[in-house]
MARSE-223209 format. One record per residue (C-alpha): chain; residue in three letters; residue number from 1; x, y, z. Coordinates in steps of 0.05 Angstrom, whole numbers. Last residue first. Layout:
> A;ALA;NUM;X;Y;Z
...
//
This chain:
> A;UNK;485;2908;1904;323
> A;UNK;484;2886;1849;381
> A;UNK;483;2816;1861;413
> A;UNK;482;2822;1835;485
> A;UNK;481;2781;1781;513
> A;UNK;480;2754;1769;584
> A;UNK;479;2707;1719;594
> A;UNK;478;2675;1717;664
> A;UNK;477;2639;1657;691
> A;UNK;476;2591;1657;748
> A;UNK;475;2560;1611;805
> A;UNK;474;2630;1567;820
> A;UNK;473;2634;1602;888
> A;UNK;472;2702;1629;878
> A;UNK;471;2690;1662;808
> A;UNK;470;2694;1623;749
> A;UNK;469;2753;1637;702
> A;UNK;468;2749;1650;616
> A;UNK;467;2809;1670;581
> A;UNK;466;2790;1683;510
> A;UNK;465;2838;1677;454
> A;UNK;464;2827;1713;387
> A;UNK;463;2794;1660;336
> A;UNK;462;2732;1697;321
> A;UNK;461;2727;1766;363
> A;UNK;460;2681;1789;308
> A;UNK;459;2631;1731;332
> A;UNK;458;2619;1661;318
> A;UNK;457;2691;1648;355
> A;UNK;456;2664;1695;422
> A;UNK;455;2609;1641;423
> A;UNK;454;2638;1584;427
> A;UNK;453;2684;1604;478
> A;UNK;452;2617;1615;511
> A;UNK;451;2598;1552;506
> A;UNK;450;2663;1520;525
> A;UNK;449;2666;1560;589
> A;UNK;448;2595;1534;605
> A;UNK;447;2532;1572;600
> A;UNK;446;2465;1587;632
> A;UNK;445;2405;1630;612
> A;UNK;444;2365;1644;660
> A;UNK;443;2292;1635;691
> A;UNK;442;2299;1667;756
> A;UNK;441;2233;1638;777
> A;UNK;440;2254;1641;854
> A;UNK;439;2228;1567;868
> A;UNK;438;2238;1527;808
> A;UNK;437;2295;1567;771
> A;UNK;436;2338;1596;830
> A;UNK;435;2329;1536;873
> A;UNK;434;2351;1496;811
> A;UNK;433;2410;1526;786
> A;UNK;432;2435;1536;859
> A;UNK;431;2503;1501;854
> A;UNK;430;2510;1529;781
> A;UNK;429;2543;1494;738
> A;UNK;428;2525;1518;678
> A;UNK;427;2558;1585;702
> A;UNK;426;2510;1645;700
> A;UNK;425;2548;1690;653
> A;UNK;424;2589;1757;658
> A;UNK;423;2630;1787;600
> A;UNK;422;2683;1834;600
> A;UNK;421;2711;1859;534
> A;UNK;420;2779;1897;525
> A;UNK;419;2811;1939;483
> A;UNK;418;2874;1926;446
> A;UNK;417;2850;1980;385
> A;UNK;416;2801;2014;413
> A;UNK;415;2728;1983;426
> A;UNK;414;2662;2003;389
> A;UNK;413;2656;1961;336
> A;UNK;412;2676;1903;386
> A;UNK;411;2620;1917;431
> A;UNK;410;2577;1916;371
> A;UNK;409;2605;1846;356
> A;UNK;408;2598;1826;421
> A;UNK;407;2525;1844;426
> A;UNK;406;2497;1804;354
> A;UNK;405;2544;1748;380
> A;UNK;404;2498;1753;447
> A;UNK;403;2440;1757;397
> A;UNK;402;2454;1695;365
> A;UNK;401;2463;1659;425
> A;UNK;400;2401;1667;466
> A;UNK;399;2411;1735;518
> A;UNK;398;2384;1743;577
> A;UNK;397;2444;1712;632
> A;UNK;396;2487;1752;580
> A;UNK;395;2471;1818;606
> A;UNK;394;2486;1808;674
> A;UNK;393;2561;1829;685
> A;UNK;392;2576;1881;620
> A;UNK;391;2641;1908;598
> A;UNK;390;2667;1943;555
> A;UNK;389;2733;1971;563
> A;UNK;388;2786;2016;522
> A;UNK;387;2728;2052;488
> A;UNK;386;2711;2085;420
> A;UNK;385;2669;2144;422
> A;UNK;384;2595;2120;434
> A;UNK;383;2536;2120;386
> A;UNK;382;2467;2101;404
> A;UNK;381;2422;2078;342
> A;UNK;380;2392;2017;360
> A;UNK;379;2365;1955;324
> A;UNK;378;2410;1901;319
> A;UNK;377;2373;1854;358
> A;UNK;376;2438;1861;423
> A;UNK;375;2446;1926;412
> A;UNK;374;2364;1930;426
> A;UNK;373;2376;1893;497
> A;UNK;372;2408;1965;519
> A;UNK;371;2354;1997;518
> A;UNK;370;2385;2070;535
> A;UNK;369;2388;2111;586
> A;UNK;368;2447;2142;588
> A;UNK;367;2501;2168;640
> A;UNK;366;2559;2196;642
> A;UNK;365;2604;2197;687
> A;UNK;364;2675;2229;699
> A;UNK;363;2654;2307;706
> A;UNK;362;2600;2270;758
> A;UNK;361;2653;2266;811
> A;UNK;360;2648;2313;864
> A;UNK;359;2616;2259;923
> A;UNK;358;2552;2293;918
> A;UNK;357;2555;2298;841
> A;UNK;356;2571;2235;830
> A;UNK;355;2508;2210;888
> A;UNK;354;2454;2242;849
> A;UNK;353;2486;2209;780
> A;UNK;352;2474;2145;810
> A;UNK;351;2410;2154;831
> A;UNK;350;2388;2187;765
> A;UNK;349;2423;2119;740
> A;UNK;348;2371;2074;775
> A;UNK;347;2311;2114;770
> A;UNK;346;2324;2115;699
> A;UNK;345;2317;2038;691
> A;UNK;344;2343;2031;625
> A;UNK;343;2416;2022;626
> A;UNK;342;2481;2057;604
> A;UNK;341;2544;2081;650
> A;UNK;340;2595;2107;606
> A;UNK;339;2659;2124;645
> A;UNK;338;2720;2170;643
> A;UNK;337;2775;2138;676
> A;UNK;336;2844;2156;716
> A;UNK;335;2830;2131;781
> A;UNK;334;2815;2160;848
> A;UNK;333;2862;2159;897
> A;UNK;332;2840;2144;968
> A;UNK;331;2784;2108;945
> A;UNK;330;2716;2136;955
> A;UNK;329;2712;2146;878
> A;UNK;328;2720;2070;852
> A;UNK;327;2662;2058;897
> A;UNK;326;2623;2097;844
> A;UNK;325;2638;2042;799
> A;UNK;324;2626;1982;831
> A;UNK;323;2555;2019;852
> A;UNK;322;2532;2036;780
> A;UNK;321;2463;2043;795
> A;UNK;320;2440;1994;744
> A;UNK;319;2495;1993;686
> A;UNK;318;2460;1946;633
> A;UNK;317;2526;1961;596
> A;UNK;316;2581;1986;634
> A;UNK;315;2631;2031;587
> A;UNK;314;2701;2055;597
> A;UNK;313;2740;2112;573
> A;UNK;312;2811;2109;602
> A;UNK;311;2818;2187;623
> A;UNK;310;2877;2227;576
> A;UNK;309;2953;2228;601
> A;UNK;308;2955;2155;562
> A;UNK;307;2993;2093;612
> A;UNK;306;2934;2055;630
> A;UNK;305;2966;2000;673
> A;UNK;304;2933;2031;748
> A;UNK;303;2873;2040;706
> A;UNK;302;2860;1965;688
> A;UNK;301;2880;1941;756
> A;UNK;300;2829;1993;784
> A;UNK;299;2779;1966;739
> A;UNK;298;2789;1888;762
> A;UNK;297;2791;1910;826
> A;UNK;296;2718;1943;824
> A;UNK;295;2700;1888;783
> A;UNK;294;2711;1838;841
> A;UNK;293;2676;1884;888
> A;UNK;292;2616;1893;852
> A;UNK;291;2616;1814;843
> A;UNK;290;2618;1791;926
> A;UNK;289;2545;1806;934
> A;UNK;288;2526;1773;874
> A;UNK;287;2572;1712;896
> A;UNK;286;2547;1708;960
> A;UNK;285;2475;1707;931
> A;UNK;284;2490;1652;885
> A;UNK;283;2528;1603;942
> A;UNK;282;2465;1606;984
> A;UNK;281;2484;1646;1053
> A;UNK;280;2427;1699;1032
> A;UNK;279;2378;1644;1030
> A;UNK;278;2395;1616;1098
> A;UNK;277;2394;1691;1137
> A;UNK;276;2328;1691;1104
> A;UNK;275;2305;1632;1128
> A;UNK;274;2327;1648;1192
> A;UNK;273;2296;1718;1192
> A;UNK;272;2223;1690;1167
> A;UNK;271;2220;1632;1224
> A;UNK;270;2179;1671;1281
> A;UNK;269;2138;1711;1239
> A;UNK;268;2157;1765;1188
> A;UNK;267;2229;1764;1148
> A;UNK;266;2295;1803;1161
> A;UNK;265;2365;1796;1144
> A;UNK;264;2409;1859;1133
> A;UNK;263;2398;1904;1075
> A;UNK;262;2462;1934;1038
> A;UNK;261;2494;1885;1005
> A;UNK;260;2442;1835;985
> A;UNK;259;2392;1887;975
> A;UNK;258;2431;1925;927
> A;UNK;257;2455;1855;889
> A;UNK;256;2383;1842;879
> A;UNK;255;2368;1913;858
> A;UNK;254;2419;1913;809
> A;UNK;253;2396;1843;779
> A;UNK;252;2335;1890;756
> A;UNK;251;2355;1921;693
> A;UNK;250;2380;1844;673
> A;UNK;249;2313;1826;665
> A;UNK;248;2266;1778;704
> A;UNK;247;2226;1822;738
> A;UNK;246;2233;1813;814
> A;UNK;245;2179;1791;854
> A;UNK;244;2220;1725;868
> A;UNK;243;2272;1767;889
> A;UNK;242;2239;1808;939
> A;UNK;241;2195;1756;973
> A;UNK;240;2260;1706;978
> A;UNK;239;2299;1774;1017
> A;UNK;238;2246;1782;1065
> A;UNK;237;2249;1712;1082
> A;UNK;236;2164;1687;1101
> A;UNK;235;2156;1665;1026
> A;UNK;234;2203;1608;1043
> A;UNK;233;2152;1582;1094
> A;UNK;232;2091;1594;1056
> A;UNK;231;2120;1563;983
> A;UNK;230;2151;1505;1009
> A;UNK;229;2094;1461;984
> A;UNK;228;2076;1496;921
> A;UNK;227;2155;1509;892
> A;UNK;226;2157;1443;909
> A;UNK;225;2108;1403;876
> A;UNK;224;2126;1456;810
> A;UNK;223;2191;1438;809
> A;UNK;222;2174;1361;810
> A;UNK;221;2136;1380;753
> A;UNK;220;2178;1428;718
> A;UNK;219;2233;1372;717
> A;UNK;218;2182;1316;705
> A;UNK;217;2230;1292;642
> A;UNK;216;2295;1304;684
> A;UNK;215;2268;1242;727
> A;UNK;214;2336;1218;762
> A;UNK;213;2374;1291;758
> A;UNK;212;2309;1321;778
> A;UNK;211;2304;1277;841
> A;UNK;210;2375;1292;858
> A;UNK;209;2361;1369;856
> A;UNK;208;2288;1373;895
> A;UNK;207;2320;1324;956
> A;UNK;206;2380;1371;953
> A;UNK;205;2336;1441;951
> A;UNK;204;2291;1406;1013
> A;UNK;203;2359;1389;1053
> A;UNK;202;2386;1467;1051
> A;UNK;201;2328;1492;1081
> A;UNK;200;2327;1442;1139
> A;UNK;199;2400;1441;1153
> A;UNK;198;2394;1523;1148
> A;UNK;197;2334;1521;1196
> A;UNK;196;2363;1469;1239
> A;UNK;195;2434;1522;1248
> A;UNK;194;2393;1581;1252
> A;UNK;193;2355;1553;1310
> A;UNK;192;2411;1535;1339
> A;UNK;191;2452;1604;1337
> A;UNK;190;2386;1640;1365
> A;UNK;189;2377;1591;1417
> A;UNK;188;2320;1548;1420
> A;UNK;187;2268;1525;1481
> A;UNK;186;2235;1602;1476
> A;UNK;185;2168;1577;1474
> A;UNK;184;2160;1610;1399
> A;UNK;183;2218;1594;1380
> A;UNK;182;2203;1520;1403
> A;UNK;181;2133;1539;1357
> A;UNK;180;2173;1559;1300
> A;UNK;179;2228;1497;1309
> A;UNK;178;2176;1446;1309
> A;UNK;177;2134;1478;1246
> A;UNK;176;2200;1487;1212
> A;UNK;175;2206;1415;1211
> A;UNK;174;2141;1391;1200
> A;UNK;173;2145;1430;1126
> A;UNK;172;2206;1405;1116
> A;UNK;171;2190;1325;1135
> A;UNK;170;2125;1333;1095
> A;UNK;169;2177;1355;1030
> A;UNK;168;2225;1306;1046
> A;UNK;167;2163;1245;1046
> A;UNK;166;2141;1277;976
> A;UNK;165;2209;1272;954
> A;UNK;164;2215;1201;965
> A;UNK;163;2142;1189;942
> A;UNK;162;2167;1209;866
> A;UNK;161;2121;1257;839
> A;UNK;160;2080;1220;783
> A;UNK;159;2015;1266;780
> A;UNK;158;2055;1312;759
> A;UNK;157;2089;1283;707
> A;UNK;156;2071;1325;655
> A;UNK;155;2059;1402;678
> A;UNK;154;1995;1410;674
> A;UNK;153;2000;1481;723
> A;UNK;152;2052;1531;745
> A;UNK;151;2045;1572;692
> A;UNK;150;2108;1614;657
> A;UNK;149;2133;1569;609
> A;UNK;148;2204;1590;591
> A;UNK;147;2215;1623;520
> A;UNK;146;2286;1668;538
> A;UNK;145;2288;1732;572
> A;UNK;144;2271;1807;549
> A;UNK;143;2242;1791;490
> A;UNK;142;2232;1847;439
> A;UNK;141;2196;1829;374
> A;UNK;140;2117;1861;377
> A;UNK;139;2131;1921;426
> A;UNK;138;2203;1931;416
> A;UNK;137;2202;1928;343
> A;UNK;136;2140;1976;338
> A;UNK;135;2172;2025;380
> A;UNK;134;2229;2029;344
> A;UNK;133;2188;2027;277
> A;UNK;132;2146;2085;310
> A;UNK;131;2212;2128;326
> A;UNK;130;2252;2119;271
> A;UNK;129;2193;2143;225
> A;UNK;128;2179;2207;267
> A;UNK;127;2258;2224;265
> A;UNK;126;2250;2217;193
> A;UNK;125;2190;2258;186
> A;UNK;124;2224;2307;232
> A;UNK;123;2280;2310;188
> A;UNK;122;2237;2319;125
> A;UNK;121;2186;2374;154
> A;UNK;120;2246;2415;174
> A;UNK;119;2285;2408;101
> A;UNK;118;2216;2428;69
> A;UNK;117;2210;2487;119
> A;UNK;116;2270;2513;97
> A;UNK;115;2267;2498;26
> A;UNK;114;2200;2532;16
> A;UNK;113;2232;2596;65
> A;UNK;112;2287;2599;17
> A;UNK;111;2251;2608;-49
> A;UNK;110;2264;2680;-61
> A;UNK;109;2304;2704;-6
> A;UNK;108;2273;2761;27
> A;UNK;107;2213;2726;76
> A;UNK;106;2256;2672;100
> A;UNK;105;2312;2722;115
> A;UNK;104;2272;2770;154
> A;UNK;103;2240;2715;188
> A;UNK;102;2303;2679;210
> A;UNK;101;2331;2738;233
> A;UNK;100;2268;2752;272
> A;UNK;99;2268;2678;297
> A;UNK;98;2344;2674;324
> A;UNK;97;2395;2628;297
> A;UNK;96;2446;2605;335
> A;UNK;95;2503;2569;313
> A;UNK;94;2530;2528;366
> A;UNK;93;2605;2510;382
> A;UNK;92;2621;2456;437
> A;UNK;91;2664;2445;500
> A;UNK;90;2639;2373;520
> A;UNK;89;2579;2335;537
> A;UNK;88;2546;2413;532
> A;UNK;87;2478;2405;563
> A;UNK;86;2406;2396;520
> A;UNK;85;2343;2404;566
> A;UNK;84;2275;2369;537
> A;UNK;83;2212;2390;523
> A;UNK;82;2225;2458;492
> A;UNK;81;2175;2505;502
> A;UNK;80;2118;2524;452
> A;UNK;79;2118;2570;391
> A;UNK;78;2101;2509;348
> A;UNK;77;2148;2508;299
> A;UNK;76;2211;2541;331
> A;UNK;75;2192;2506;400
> A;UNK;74;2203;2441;348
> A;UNK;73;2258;2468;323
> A;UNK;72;2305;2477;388
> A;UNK;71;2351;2426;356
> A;UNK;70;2402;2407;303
> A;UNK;69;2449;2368;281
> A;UNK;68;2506;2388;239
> A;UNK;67;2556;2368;286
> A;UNK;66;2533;2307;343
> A;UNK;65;2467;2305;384
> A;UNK;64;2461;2259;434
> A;UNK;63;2395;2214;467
> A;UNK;62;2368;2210;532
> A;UNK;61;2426;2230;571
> A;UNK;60;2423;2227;648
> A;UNK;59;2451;2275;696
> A;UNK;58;2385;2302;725
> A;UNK;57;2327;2250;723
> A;UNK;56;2296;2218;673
> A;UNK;55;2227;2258;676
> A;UNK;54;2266;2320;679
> A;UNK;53;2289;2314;606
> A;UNK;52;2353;2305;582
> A;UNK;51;2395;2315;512
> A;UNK;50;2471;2312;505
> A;UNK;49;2519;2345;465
> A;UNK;48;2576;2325;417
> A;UNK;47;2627;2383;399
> A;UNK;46;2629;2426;334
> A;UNK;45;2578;2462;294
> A;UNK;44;2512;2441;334
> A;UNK;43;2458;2477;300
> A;UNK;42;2404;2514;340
> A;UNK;41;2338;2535;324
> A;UNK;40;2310;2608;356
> A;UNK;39;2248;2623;389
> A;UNK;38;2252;2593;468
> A;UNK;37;2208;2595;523
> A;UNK;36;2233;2557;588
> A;UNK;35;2206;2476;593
> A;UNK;34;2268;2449;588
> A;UNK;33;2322;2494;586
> A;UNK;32;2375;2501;519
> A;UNK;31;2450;2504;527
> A;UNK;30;2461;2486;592
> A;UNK;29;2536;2483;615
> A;UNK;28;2563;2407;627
> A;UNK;27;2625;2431;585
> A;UNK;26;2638;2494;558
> A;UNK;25;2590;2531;509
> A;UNK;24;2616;2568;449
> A;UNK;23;2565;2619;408
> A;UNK;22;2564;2642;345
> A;UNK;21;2507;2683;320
> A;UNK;20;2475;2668;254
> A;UNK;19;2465;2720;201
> A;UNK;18;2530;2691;149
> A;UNK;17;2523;2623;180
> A;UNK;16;2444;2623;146
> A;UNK;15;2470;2654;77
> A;UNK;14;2524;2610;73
> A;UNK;13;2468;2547;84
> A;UNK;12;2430;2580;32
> A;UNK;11;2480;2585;-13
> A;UNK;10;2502;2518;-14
> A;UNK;9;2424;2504;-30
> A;UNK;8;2372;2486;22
> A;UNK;7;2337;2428;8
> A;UNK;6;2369;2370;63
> A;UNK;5;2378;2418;120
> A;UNK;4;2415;2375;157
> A;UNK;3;2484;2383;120
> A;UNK;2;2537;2342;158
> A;UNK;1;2595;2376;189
//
């Protein structure tokens, strides 16, 4: 157990065990309450623990605390309640020590209550220090998505927009204005209106992509033109408002994929449910919609061949609400894994952990909010036990090279011998590249197989083999590569 009292001597710290109570806690029982009064400091002896506070949400782990740290001193200090809630992760051993024992001893032993409070003022100095350059890192270094320009204006070439596409775009626009008022007369059928609408939809995002292949150098101009011109007919899809509102960082791509598979079409005027009926039929949102389920399988596969009595520990970075896994637990059988769901949108995995303990099985979750971007810039401190899976869908669509070697090799540091790493990107050819940059502002990073092959050689993985397949719609690839010992 490592000594965090810095100054106290070896026989202070036998001194301390001598008068402190020992107490054993099991699992998921509450060791320390938020909020409630409290005049004694803990040290964790044995067993890994995990701190929460209310404004995260019930179930999910702000930070945890491993043997020989310590915690309650701050209510010790200043005589005021804890602000946060530490639970037993798993059966653990505290040693308790309570404030008149601490008194007594503090005011017998010659010298001991100067060491004491030294060693108190030092670790929360340090924790103080590790806080602000955190914060500091994040605030001036952190980028959540790659250098795209963000206006919408003096673009060059916009004053060059090719006249073929500006004759599509009027024919779109008059278009959708004859089929909203015949919708509006009542001269089309629900199944033919959808039909033009689609044909309609569909011919605007081809005009925009062959024009960009034949003047890439006015991309974000010709972009631009038609982001503008389209703009109050798409706008009118339900599903177009959400995701073009959405922030663009892998936290949110849960949301997306929420909507996609749980909200049925539905827009405002006379056109907004075709259009979004059209959007959602785009190969990139059947393949979002489709992906839970794929990883589900994948999983299942994964603990059907796990052959250990104990549960296959598995972690999903950038978790969201964790639906692929929780589906795992209205199977028939559940299977044999102890998960680590991490993101940090706290709504999202409070959520989650909600629904585990409704459906009886939050003993095999755990959650933790955690940026996970900072594994990926070196600059984190979250610890996890070594795991037989990592795997992450979104993250890489954020992430510039360097820093997506800087992730894989933490994700190797932190997978079992013959573990396994699961890696989503946007595929480089992406049907939808376009629509999703110009008009929804998804503004991601795309790779090829070869890229990303690339990648997973500049990394600890180097020169072990990575088997890399595109899903069904050709939207996403997903490299799977397993540590070899």
């Amino acid at each position: 157990m490592e000594n965090k009292l810095k100054f106290l001597t070896v026989e202070d710290y036998n001194l301390l065990f001598e008068k402190a109570q020992i107490e054993t806690y099991d699992k998921n029982t509450i060791i320390l309450k938020e909020g409630c009064a409290c005049g004694s400091i803990y040290i964790l002896r044995r067993g890994i623990v995990r701190v929460e506070n209310a404004a995260s949400g019930k179930g999910v782990a702000i930070a945890f605390l491993k043997p020989g740290d310590i915690f309650g001193e701050m209510s010790f200090l200043q005589e005021i309640p804890p602000s946060a809630k530490i639970v037993a992760e798993e059966p653990v051993e505290v040693l308790i020590l309570e404030k008149t024992t601490l008194y007594s001893l503090l005011g017998s032993v010659p010298g001991l209550s100067a060491r004491f409070y030294q060693s108190l003022a030092h670790n929360l100095s340090s924790r103080l220090r590790e806080t602000s350059s955190l914060l500091s890192y994040v605030m001036g270094k952190m980028s959540y998505e790659p250098e795209f320009a963000l206006g919408r204006t003096g673009f060059n070439g916009h004053n060059q927009i090719p006249p073929e596409l500006i004759s599509e775009i009027e024919l779109f626009k008059k278009n959708l204005s004859a089929i909203e008022q015949n919708l509006r007369n009542k001269k089309l059928s629900e199944e033919e209106a959808q039909e033009t609408v689609s044909r309609v939809c569909n011919m605007l995002v081809n005009s925009m992509r062959e024009q960009i292949i034949h003047e890439p150098k006015i991309e974000q101009a010709i972009g631009t033109y038609v982001f503008r011109e389209s703009f109050p007919f798409l706008m009118l899809s339900s599903f177009i408002d959400s995701a073009f509102r959405k922030p663009s960082e892998c936290a949110n791509d849960s949301y997306i994929v929420e909507i996609l598979s749980q909200n049925e079409p539905e827009g405002d005027g006379h056109l907004g449910v075709y259009i979004d009926r059209w959007i959602r039929s785009i190969p990139t949102c059947l393949a979002l919609k489709n992906r839970g389920n794929m990883i589900t399988a994948t999983l299942k596969e994964l603990a059907d061949n796990w052959s250990s009595p104990n549960a296959m520990p598995v972690t999903s970075l950038a978790s969201g609400a964790a639906s692929e896994i929780l589906d795992l637990y209205f199977q028939t059988t559940p299977p044999n894994i102890k998960f680590t769901c991490i993101d940090l949108n706290h709504r999202h995995l409070a959520r989650a952990a909600n629904l585990a303990r409704k459906i009886g099985c939050n003993d095999c979750l755990t959650f933790v909010q955690e940026n996970v971007l900072l594994l990926a810039h070196n600059n984190n401190r979250m610890t996890i036990p070594p795991q037989q899976v990592v795997y992450s869908v979104s993250m890489s669509n954020y992430l510039r090279d360097r820093e997506l070697i800087s992730l894989l090799n933490w994700i190797y540091d932190h997978l079992l011998p013959n573990g396994t790493v699961i890696l989503g990107n946007f595929h480089a050819a992406n049907p939808d590249k376009v629509l999703l940059e110009h008009i929804l502002e998804w503004h991601l990073i795309y790779r090829s197989a070869e890229q990303l092959e690339q990648i997973f050689a500049h990394s600890k993985f180097r020169s072990l083999p990575v088997e890399i397949e595109s899903d069904e719609f050709g939207v996403e690839l997903f490299a799977v590569c397993n540590k070899s010992w």
